[in-house]
C-alpha positions in Angstrom: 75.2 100.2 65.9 75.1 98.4 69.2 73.9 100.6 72.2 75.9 100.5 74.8 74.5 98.9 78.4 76.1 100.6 81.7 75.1 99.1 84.7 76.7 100.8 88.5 78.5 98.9 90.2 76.3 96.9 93.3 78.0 98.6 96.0 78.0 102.1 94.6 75.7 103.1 97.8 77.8 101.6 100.1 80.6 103.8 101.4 84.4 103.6 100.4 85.8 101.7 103.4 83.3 99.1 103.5 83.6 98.5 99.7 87.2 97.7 100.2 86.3 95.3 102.9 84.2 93.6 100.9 85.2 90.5 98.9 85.0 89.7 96.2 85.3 93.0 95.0 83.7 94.9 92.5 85.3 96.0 89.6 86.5 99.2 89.6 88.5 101.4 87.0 90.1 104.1 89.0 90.8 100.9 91.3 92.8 99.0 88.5 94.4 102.1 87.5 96.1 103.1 90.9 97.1 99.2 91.4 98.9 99.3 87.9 100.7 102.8 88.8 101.9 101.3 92.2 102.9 98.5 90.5 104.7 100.0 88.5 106.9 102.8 90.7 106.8 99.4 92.9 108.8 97.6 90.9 111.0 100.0 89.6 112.1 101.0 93.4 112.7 97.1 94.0 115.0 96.9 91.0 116.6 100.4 92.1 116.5 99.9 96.1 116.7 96.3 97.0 118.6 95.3 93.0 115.9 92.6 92.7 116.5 89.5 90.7 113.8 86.6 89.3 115.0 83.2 88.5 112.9 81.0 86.4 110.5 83.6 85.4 109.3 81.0 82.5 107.4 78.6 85.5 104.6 81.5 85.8 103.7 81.5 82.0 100.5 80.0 82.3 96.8 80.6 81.1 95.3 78.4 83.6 94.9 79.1 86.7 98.0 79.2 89.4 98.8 78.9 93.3 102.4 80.4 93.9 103.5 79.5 97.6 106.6 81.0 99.2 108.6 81.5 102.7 107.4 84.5 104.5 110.1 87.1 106.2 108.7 90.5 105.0 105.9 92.7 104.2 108.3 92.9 100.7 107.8 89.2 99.6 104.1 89.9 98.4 105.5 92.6 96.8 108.5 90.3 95.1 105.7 87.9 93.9 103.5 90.2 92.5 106.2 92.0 90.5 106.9 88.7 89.2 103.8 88.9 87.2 102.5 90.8 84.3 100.8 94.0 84.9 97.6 92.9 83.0 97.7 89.9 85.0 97.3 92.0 88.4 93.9 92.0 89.2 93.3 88.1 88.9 96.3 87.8 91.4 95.2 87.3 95.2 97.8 87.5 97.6 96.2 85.5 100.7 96.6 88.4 103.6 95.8 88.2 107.6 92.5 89.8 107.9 92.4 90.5 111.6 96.0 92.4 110.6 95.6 93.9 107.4 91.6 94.3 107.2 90.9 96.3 110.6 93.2 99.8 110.1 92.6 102.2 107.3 96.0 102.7 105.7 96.2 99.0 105.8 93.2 98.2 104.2 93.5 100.7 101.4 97.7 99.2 100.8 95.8 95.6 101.0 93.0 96.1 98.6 94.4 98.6 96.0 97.6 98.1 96.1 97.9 94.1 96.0 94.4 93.6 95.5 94.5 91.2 98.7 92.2 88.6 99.6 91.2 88.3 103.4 92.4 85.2 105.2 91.4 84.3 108.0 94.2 82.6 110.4 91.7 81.7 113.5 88.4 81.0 112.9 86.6 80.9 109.8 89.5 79.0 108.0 87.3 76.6 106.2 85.3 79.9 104.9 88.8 81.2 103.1 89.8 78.2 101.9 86.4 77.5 100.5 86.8 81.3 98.9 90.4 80.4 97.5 88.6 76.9 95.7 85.8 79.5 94.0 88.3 82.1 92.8 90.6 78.8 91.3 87.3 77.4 89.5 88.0 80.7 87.0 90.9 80.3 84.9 93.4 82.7 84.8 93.2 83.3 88.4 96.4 83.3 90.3 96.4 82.8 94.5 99.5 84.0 96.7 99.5 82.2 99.8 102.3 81.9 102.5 101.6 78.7 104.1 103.9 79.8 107.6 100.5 81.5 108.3 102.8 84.7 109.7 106.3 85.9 108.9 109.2 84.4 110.0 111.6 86.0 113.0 114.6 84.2 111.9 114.3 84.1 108.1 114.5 80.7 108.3 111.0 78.3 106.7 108.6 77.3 109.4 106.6 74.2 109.5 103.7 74.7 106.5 100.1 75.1 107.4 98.4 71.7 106.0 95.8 74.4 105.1 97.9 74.6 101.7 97.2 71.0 101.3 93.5 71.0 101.8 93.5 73.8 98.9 95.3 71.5 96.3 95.1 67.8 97.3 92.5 66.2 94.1 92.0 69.9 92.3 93.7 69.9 88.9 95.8 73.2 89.3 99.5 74.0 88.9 101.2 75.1 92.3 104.5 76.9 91.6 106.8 76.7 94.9 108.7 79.9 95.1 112.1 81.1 97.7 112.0 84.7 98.3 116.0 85.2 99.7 117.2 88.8 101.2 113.5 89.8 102.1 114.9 89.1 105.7 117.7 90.5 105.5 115.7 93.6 103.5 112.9 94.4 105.5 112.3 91.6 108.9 109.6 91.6 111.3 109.4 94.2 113.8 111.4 97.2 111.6 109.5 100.1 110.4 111.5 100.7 107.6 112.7 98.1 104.6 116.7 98.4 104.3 118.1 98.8 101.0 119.6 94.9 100.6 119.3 92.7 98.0 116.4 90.6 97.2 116.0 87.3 94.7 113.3 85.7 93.6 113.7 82.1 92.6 110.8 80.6 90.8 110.9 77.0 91.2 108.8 74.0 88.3 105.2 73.8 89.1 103.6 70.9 90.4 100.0 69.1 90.4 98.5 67.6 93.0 95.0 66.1 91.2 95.8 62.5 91.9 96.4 62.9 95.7 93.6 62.3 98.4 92.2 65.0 100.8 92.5 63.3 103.7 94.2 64.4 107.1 97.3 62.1 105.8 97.6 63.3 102.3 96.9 67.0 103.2 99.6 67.3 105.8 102.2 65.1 103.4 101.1 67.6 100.6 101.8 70.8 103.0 105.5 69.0 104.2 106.8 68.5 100.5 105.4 71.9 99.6 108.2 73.4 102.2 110.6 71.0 101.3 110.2 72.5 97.9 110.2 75.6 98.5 113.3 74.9 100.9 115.2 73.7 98.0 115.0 76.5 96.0 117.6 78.4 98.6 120.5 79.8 97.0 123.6 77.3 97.4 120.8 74.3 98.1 123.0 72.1 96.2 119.7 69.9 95.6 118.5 73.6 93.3 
């Protein structure tokens, strides 16, 4: 019989807050436990509350690994994406957050690192330093990176100009990027109101798409980041090009 090994984690000494900060994290069982309950009661109050609805569930069935980009309206959208996804498949999904919004207060932190198991972006300085993260975390397969390439949520629900930040992530990398059109979050829960609204909210999952065979420079990355919207821009309900 085999005996088992049982090593503690590396940051058992260091104290709770800071471990939450860190990233990557360790892994951590009463961690993965609480993300797959608030998943759960997560998604069954978006069915119940906000009668939530995914079209072309089938273009996230993948092994390898996955970038899903979407419009950004609402703190509810992450929550749309990830409940798009199987529950085992929850803590290899990274939802791309603002770290000098999300990482700074407590309650924050704990919703951004146990709940959606968020990785810290940041939006200023140190971009190159996240994006060089995102690349490491896509070198595993079965890894899957949610990133809203507005860079903030919108104040009008309608899609802003794309980050070419996207671009630089995907231009020559061999990985599937699934363009996705979160409609009602705006409507559900906009910037600026402390409470979500209970109003309907669709998810529509659009084909992926590969990128390998395009460039990385300034021209390709910012053509890359422009078709990415328009893609994501045709998904729209009533988009007659859907």
């Amino acid at each position: 019989m085999k005996k088992w090994l049982y090593s503690p984690m590396r940051d058992v000494d260091r104290v709770p807050v800071d471990r939450l900060r860190q990233f990557p994290r360790e892994p951590d069982m009463l961690v993965y436990g609480l993300r797959s309950l608030g998943a759960f009661i997560i998604r069954q109050l978006l069915h119940t509350y906000n009668r939530f609805e995914i079209i072309g569930h089938q273009n996230l069935r993948t092994n390898r690994s996955l970038v899903i980009v979407a419009n950004h309206c609402s703190h509810i959208d992450t929550l749309c994406l990830l409940a798009a996804l199987p529950l085992r498949k929850l803590h290899r999904a990274f939802p791309a957050a603002a770290s000098d919004y999300f990482f700074q207060s407590v309650p924050r932190l704990w919703a951004a690192a146990i709940l959606v198991n968020a990785l810290p972006f940041a939006r200023q300085a140190r971009v190159r330093q996240s994006l060089s993260i995102c690349r490491e975390l896509l070198a595993n397969p079965g890894t899957i990176l949610i990133i809203f390439p507005e860079g903030t949520r919108s104040r009008t629900g309608e899609v802003g100009e794309f980050k070419s930040g996207i671009g630089a992530l995907v231009a020559g990398r061999d990985v599937a990027v699934a363009p996705c059109f979160i409609d009602g979050s705006f409507r559900a829960w906009p910037k600026g109101k402390r409470f979500p609204r209970p109003r309907k909210v669709r998810l529509v999952i659009g084909t992926p798409r590969n990128y390998r065979d395009r460039r990385t420079d300034k021209t390709d990355v910012c053509a890359i980041a422009a078709e990415l919207r328009d893609a994501v821009n045709q998904l729209r309900p009533g988009n007659e090009s859907h």
